[in-house]
C-alpha atoms as one frame of an Amber mdcrd trajectory, in Angstrom:
protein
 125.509 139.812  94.884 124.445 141.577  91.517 120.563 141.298  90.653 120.767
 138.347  88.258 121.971 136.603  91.851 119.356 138.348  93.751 116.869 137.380
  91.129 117.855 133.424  91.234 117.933 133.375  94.960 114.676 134.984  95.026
 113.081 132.459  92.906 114.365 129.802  94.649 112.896 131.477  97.967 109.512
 131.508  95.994 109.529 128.133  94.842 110.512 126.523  98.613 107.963 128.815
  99.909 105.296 128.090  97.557 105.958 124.182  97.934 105.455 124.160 101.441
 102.120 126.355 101.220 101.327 123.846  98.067 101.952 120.627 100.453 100.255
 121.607 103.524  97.548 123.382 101.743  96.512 119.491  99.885  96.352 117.812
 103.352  94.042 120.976 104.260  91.753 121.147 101.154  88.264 119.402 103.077
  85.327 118.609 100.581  81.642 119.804 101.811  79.917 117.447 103.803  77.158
 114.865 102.812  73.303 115.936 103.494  72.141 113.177 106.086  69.888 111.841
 103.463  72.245 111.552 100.885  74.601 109.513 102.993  71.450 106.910 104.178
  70.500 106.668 100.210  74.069 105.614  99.396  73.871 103.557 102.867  70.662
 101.815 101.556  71.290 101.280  97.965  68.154  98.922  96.979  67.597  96.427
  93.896  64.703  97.217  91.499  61.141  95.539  92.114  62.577  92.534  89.891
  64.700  91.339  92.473  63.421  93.077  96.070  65.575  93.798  99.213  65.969
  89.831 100.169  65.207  88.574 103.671  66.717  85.626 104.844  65.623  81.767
 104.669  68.401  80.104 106.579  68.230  76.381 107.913  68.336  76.246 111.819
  71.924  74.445 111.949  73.260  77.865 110.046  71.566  79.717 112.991  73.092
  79.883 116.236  70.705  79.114 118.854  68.079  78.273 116.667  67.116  81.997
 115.494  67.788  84.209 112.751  68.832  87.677 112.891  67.215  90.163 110.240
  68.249  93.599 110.056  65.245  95.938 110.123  65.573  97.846 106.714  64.478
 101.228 108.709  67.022 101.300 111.448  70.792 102.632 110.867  73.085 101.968
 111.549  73.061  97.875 112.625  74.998  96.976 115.733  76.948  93.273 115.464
  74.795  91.117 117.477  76.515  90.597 120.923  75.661  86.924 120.963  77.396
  85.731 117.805  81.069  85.033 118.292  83.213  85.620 115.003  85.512  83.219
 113.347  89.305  83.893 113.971  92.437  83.802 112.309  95.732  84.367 112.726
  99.024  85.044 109.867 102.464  85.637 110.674 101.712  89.669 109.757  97.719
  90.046 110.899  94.946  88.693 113.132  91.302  88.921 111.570  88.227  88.227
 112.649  85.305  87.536 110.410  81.362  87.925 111.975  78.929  85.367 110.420
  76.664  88.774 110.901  76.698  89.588 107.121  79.549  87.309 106.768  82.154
  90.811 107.222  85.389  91.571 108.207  84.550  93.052 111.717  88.168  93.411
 113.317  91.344  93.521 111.421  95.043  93.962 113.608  98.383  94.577 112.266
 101.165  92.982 113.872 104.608  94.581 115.209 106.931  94.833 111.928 109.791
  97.059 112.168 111.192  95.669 108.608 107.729  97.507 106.933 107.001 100.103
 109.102 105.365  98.712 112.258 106.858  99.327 115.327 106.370 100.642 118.852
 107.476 103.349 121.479 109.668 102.298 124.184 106.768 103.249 126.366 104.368
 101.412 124.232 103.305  98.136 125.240 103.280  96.783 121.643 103.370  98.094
 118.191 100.143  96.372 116.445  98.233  98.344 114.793  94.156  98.410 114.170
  93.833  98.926 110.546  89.916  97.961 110.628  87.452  98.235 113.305  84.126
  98.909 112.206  81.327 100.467 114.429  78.509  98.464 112.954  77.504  96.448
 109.659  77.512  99.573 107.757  80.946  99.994 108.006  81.792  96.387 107.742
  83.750  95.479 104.231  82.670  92.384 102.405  79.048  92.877 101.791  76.521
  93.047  99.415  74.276  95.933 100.393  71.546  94.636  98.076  70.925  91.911
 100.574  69.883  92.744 104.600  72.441  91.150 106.916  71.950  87.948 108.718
  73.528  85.300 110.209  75.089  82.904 107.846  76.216  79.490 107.751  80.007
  79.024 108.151  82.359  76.606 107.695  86.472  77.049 108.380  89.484  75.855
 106.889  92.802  76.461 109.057  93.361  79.530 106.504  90.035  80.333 105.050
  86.195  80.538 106.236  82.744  80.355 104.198  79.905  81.597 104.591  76.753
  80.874 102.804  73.052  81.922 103.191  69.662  81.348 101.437  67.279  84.534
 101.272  63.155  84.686 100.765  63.846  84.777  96.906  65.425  82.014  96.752
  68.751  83.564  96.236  72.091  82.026  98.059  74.994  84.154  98.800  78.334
  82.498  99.050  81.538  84.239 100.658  84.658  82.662 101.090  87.360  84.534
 102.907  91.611  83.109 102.272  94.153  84.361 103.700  98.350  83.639 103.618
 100.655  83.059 106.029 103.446  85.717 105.250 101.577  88.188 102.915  99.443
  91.280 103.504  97.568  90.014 100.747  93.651  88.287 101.380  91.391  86.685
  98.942  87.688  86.891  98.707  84.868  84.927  96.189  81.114  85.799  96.177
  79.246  83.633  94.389  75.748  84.673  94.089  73.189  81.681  92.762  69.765
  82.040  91.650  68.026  79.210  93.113  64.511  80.826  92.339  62.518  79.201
  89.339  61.741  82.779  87.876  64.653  85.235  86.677  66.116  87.647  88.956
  67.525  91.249  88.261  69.448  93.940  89.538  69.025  96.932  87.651  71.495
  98.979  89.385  73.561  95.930  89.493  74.908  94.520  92.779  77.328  96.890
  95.228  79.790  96.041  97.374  80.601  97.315 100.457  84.363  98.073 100.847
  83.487  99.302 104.380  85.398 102.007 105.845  88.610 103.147 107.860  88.946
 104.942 110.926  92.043 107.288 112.039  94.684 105.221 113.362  97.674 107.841
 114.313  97.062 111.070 116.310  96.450 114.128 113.970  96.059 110.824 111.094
  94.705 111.442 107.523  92.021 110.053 105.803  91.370 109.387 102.255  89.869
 107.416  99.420  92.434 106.667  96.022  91.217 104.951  93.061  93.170 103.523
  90.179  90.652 104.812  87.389  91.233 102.875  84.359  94.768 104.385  84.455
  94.774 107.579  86.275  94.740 107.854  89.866  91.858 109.690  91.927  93.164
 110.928  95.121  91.185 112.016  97.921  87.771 111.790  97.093  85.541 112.495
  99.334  82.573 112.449 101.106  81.188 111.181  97.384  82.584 110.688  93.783
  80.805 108.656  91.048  83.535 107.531  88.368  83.096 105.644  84.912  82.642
 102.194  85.083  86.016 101.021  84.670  87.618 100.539  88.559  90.828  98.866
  88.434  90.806  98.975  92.406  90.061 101.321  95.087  91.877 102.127  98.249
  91.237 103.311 101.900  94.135 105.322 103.168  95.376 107.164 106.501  98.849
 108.550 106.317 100.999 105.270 106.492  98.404 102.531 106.724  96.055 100.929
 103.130  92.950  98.660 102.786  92.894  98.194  98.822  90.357  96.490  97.185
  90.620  94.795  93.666  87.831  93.695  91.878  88.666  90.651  89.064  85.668
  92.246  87.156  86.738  96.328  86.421  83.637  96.986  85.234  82.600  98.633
  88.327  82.487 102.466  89.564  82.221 103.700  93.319  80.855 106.265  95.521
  82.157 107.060  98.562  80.504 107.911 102.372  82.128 109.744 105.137  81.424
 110.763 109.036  81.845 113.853 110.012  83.652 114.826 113.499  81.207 116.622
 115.583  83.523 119.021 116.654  86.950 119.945 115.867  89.699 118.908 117.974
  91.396 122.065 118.826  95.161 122.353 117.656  98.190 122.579 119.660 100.489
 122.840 117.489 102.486 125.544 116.111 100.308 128.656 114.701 101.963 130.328
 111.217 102.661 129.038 107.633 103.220 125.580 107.188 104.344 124.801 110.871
 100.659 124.178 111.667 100.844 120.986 109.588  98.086 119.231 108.010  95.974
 118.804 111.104  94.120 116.199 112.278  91.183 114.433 109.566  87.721 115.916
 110.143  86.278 112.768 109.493  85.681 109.911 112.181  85.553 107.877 109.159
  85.374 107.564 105.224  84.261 104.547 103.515  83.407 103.389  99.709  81.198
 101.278  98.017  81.378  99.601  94.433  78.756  99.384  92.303  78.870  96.412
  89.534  76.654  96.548  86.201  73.560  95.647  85.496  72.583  91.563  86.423
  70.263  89.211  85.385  70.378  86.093  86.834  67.770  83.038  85.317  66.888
  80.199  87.460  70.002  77.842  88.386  72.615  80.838  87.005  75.128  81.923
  89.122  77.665  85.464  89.354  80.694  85.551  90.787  82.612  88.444  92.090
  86.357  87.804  93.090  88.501  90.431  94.809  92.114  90.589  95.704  92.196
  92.519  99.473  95.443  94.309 100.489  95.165  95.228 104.022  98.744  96.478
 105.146 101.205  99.006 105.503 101.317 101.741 102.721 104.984 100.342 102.146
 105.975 101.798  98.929 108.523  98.402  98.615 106.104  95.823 100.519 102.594
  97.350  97.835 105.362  96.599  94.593 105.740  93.220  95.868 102.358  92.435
  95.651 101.780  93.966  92.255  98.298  95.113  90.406  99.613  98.403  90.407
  99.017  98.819  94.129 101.963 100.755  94.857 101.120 103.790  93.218  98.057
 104.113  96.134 101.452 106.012  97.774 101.559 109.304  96.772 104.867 110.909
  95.992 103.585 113.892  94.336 104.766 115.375  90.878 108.425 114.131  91.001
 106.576 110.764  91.912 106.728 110.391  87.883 110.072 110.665  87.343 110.738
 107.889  90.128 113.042 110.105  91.942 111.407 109.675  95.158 110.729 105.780
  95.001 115.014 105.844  94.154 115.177 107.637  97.582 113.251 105.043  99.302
 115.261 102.786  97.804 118.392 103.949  98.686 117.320 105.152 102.442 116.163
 101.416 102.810 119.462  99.751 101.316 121.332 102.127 103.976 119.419 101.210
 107.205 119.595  97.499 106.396 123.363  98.068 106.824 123.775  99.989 109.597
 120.559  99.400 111.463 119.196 102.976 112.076 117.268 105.146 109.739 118.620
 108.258 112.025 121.556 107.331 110.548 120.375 106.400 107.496 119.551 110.228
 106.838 122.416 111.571 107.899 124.674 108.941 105.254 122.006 110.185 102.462
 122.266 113.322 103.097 126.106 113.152 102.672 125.827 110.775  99.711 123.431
 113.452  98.155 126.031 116.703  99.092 128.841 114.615  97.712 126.898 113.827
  94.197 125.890 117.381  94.142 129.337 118.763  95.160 130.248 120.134  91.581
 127.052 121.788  91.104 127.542 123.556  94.239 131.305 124.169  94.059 130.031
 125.541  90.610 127.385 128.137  91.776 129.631 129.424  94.592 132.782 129.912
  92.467 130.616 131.523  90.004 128.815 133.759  92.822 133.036 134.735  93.870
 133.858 135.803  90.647 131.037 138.210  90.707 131.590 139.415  94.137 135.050
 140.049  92.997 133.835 142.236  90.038 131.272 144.060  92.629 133.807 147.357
  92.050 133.902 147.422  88.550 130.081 147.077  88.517 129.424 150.273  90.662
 132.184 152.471  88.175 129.790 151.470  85.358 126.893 151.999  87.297 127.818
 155.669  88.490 129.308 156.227  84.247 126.227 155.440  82.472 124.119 156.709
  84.998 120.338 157.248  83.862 121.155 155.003  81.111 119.957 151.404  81.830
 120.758 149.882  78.153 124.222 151.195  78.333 124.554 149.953  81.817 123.458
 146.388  80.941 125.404 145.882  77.291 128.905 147.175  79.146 127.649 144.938
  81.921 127.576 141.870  79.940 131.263 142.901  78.091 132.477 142.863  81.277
 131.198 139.526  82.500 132.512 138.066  79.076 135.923 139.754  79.053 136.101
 138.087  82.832 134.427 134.471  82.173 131.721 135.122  84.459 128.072 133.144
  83.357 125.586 135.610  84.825 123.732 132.473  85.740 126.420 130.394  86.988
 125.477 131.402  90.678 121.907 130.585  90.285 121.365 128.155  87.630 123.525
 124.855  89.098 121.249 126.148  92.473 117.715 125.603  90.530 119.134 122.297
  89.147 119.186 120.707  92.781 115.394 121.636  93.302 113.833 118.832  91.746
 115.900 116.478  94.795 115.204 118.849  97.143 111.357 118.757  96.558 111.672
 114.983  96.185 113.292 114.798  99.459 110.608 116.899 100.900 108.258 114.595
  99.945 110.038 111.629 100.581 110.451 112.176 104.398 107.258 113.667 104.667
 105.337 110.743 104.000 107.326 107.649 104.158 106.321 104.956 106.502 109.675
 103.892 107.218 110.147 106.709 109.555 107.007 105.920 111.372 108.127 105.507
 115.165 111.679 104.918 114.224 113.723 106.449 117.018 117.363 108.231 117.127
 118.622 108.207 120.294 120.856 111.308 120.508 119.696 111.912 123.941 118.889
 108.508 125.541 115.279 108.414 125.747 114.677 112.277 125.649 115.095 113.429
 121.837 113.787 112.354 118.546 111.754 109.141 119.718 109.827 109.279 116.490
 111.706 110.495 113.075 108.318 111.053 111.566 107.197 113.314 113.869 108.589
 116.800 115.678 111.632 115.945 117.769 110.114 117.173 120.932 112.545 117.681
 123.270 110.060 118.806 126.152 105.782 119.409 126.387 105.351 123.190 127.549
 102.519 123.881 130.162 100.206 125.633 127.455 100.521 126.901 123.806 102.305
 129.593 122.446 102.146 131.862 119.830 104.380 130.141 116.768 105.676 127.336
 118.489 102.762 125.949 119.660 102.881 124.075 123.155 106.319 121.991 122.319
 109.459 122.400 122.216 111.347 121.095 119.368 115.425 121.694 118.606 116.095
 120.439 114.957 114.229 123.598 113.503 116.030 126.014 115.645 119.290 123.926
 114.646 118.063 124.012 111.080 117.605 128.204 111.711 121.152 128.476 113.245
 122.465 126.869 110.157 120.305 129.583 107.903 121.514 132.259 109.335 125.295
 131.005 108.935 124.975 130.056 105.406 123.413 133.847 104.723 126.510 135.397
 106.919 129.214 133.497 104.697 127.202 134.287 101.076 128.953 136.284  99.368
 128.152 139.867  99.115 128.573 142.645  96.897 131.041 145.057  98.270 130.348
 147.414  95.962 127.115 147.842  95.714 124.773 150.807  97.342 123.780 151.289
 101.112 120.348 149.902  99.571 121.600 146.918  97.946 123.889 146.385 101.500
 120.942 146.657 103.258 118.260 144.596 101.461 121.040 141.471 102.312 121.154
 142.483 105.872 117.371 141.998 105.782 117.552 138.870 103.898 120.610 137.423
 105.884 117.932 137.662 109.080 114.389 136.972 107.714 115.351 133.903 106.112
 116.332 131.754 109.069 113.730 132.985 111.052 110.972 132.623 108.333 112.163
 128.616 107.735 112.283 127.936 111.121 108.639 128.420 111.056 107.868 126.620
 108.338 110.024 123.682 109.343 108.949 123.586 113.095 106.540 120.964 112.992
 107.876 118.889 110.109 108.941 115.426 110.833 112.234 115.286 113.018 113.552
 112.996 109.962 113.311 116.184 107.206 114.607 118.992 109.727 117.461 116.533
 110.169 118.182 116.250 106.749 117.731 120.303 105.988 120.351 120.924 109.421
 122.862 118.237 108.280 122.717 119.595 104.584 122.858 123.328 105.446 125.932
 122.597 107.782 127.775 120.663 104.772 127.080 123.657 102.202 128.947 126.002
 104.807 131.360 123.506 104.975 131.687 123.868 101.205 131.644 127.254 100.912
 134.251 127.852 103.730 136.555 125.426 100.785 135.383 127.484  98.353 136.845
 130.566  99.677 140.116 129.364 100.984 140.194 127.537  96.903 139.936 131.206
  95.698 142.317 132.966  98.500 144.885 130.281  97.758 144.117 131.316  93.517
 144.525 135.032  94.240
C-alpha cells in the first residue's frame, strides 16, 4: 500500500470517525435550562388591560353538577378536576379523549400498527403507544392561554365534539374537535366571538397552547421542529422566538410526532421544557459513540403559538383552524398526509439529495414481499454490494496493481534517495508506463461514502425498525432491530461494553479484522511502512467495534453482512489477477 493508498484510507477512517462523533454528538448537544420565572411568564402569557384575563360566565346546564370550575390565576400548575369525565373517541389507528376542563386533549393512545411502525414485544401485552398524556392543563394542547380554564359546554357527534363557553367579558370560545376513521390526521376550529358591546383587544394577540410531549421509549428523545417559512428549525429548546411566519410546528421523540398546522401562518412560537431532576445514570457502553445519545434530560418539552395582534368589535368573530397530526414519525405515512409534514423526519445532510427517503423506500418495498425487515436488510445490503460491485472490483484491482509494483517503488526509493522531487516525478512515469491511477484504490472507495452515511442514518432513525424482531435465535437474539441485539443482561456494568452483551458488533469486528488481513500490502516497502499496517490491520476492528456496540442491531447487521461480501469480493479479485498472471 503506497501513501496515496494510505492517504485515501486514512481519510476515509477520518470521515467514518468524524460522522459518528458528528451524529451522537447532535443527540448530545442540551440547551441551558429555563429560569423558573421565565418558564411561569411563558406559562401565563396575559392579554393587555383592553381585553383582561377572562373568567368564566357559563349557564348551569354547561356545568356539571351545577358549579363552575375557575382556575386560580396564582396556582401552577392546574390539576384536571377528578369529577369531570372526558368525552371519548375511538378511530381505527387512535383512542382520544377530550376534557371539557379547558376543552383539551387530555389523553391521546396509539394503536398496534406493524404496517407504520407500531408493534409489540412478544412479552409485551400490546403494542399501543401513549403519544399524549399531559400532567395538568398546562400541558394540555388545544388552548387558548389568554383565557383561564373552565368547564365548558359540550356537545358530540359520533366523530367530533364541541365545546363552547361564555367568559365575564362577554367573550365565547368555541372548539370543535374532528377526527377520521383511518387517518392520523385530526381537525380543530376555534372560533372566538365578541359578544361584548365595547371592542375587545389582544395586544400580544391570542396564543395557543400546543401542549407538550413526554418520553415514550426508554433512553427516548425529545424535541421541538418547526417548518419556518421554508427552513426547518430542529431542536429548539427550552425557548426560541421565530418570525412570524409558522408554517407548522412539531413535537417529536425519536419515532413518534404531534404536528400542529395553523391555517393562519402568521404566527411565531416559544417553546417550554421540564427539566429531569436528576440524571438517570447510564448503563450502557462507556467510549466514543457506543454510549449513544442517552436518555432526554427533559421530563417534557412543550410549545406555544403566538398569533398577531386582535381586535375584535362587538358581534365580530376570529377563527383559528389547525390541521393536528398525531402519529408515527413514518417518513411514508407524514407524505401521505402532505403540508410538508414529512420533512419533521430528519435524515440529515444527504436528506437533500433524497438518498435516504430512496432507502426507505426500497427497505419498505422489500419487507412487504418477504415479510421481515431482518431480512429486508440483509437483501439491501446485497442489492447495494451488487450495484456497487464495479466500483469496488475497481478500487481493489487498482490497489493489486500497485501492490504488484511495491518492488519497483523501493529501487526508486533507495536511487533517488534524499531527493523527494525526483522520487515522486519517476514515481508517476512509472505508474503511467504501468496504467496504474494513483487514485484508483481510493477514489471509487470515497464515491460509496455518500450511501454509506445515508445508510447510517437511515437505520439509525427509521421507525420501521422499531420493535421489529429477527429471530435468528428463537426468542433469544435481536428481538428489536432498532436497538442493540442483546444476546444476554450482565450482572453489573463494565468498562466499554457496558452491562450487555451484544454479538453483531463483535461479528461486525471479526469481519474488520479479516478485511484488513486480506488488503493488500506493500511487499516492498520498509519495516516502518510493514509495521504501521500491522497496527492498522488491529486497531481498526477493535476501534469500530466500539463505536458500533450500541448501535441499532439493524445497522451492525448491515456493516457485518457488507464487510463479509467485500471479502468475498476481494478473495475474486485475487484469484481474477492469479488466473491474469
Amino acid at each position: 500500500m503506497d501513501k496515496v493508498s494510505k492517504l485515501g484510507l486514512a481519510v476515509m477512517v477520518l470521515l467514518l470517525i468524524g460522522w459518528f462523533y458528528w451524529q451522537s454528538q447532535q443527540k448530545k448537544q442540551l440547551p441551558p435550562p429555563v429560569p423558573v420565572g421565565e418558564q411561569e411568564k411563558a406559562l401565563k402569557r396575559e392579554t393587555l388591560p383592553s381585553a383582561p384575563p377572562a373568567r368564566a360566565v357559563v349557564p348551569p346546564k354547561a356545568i356539571p353538577k351545577g358549579k363552575a370550575v375557575v382556575a386560580p390565576a396564582e396556582e401552577l400548575p392546574v390539576a384536571f378536576p377528578r369529577d369531570i369525565a372526558p368525552l371519548s373517541f375511538e378511530t381505527g389507528l387512535f383512542t382520544v379523549e377530550l376534557n371539557p376542563f379547558g376543552g383539551v386533549i387530555q389523553r391521546l393512545v396509539l394503536k398496534e400498527n406493524p404496517s407504520a411502525g407500531i408493534r409489540k414485544l412478544p412479552d409485551e401485552v400490546t403494542g399501543s403507544v401513549i403519544l399524549l398524556a399531559p400532567r395538568n392543563i398546562e400541558q394540555a394542547p388545544g388552548r387558548f392561554l389568554n383565557f383561564e380554564p373552565v368547564v365548558m359546554q359540550s356537545e358530540r357527534t359520533p366523530n367530533a365534539a364541541e365545546f363552547t363557553c361564555t367568559y365575564d367579558n362577554q367573550v365565547t370560545v368555541s372548539k370543535r374537535y374532528s377526527f377520521e376513521e383511518d387517518s392520523y390526521t385530526a381537525h380543530l376550529r376555534v372560533i372566538l366571538r365578541n359578544d361584548s358591546d365595547l371592542a375587545l383587544k389582544w395586544e400580544d394577540g391570542p396564543d395557543f397552547n400546543c401542549g407538550a410531549i413526554h418520553p415514550i421509549d426508554k433512553d427516548d428523545l425529545l424535541g421541538v421542529d418547526v417548518l419556518d417559512g421554508d427552513t426547518i428549525l430542529r431542536k429548539k429548546a427550552p425557548e426560541v422566538k421565530s418570525p412570524a411566519r409558522v408554517n407548522w410546528l412539531g413535537l417529536k421523540t425519536k419515532y413518534f410526532v404531534a404536528i400542529f398546522k395553523p391555517e393562519e401562518r402568521q404566527a411565531s412560537f416559544f417553546t417550554i421544557e421540564g427539566k429531569k431532576k436528576s440524571p438517570t445514570p447510564s448503563s450502557k457502553a462507556a467510549i466514543g459513540c457506543a454510549r449513544g445519545p442517552g436518555a432526554s434530560p427533559y421530563q417534557y418539552l412543550g410549545a406555544t403559538m403566538t398569533f398577531p395582534s386582535l381586535t375584535l368589535k362587538p358581534g365580530e368573530s376570529a377563527e383559528y383552524s389547525f390541521i393536528l397530526y398525531l402519529g408515527p414519525a413514518n417518513y411514508e405515512v407524514l407524505k401521505a398526509a402532505g403540508n410538508r409534514l414529512a420533512e419533521i423526519v430528519d435524515f440529515g445532510f444527504f436528506g437533500k439529495f433524497y438518498l435516504p427517503q430512496a432507502l426507505i423506500w426500497l427497505l419498505d418495498r422489500i419487507y412487504n414481499l418477504i415479510g421481515s425487515y431482518g431480512w429486508a436488510i440483509i437483501l439491501l445490503t446485497v442489492i447495494i454490494k451488487i450495484v456497487l460491485w464495479p466500483l469496488t472490483h475497481k478500487s481493489y484491482a487498482s490497489m493489486a496493481k500497485m501492490q504488484k509494483l511495491q518492488p519497483q517503488l523501493a529501487v526508486l526509493k533507495e536511487k533517488y534517495k534524499g531527493d523527494a522531487k525526483k522520487i515522486q516525478a519517476e514515481t508517476m512515469k512509472l505508474y503511467k508506463a504501468n496504467g496504474v491511477n494513483p487514485m484508483g484504490g481510493c477514489l471509487p472507495m470515497l464515491l460509496q461514502m455518500p450511501i454509506l452515511f445515508a445508510l447510517f442514518t437511515t437505520l439509525r432513525n427509521t421507525i420501521l425498525l422499531r420493535k421489529a424482531s429477527f429471530w435468528i435465535i428463537p426468542g433469544k437474539w435481536i428481538k428489536d432491530l432498532s436497538g442493540p441485539d442483546v444476546l444476554m443482561v450482565l450482572d453489573k456494568s463494565y468498562p466499554i461494553i457496558g452491562n450487555h452483551l451484544n454479538i453483531l458488533p463483535l461479528l461486525m469486528g471479526l469481519s474488520f479484522f479479516l478485511q484488513q488481513k486480506l488488503t493488500p500490502t506493500s511487499g516492498g516497502g520498509s519495516p516502518q511502512s510493514a509495521q504501521q499496517q500491522k497496527m492498522m490491520a488491529t486497531l481498526m476492528p477493535v476501534m469500530f467495534t466500539f463505536l458500533f456496540y450500541s448501535l441499532p442491531a439493524g445497522l451492525n447487521l448491515y456493516f457485518m453482512l457488507s464487510t463479509f461480501i467485500t471479502i468475498a469480493q476481494q478473495l475474486v479479485t485475487t484469484r481474477m489477477k492469479e488466473k491474469n498472471a
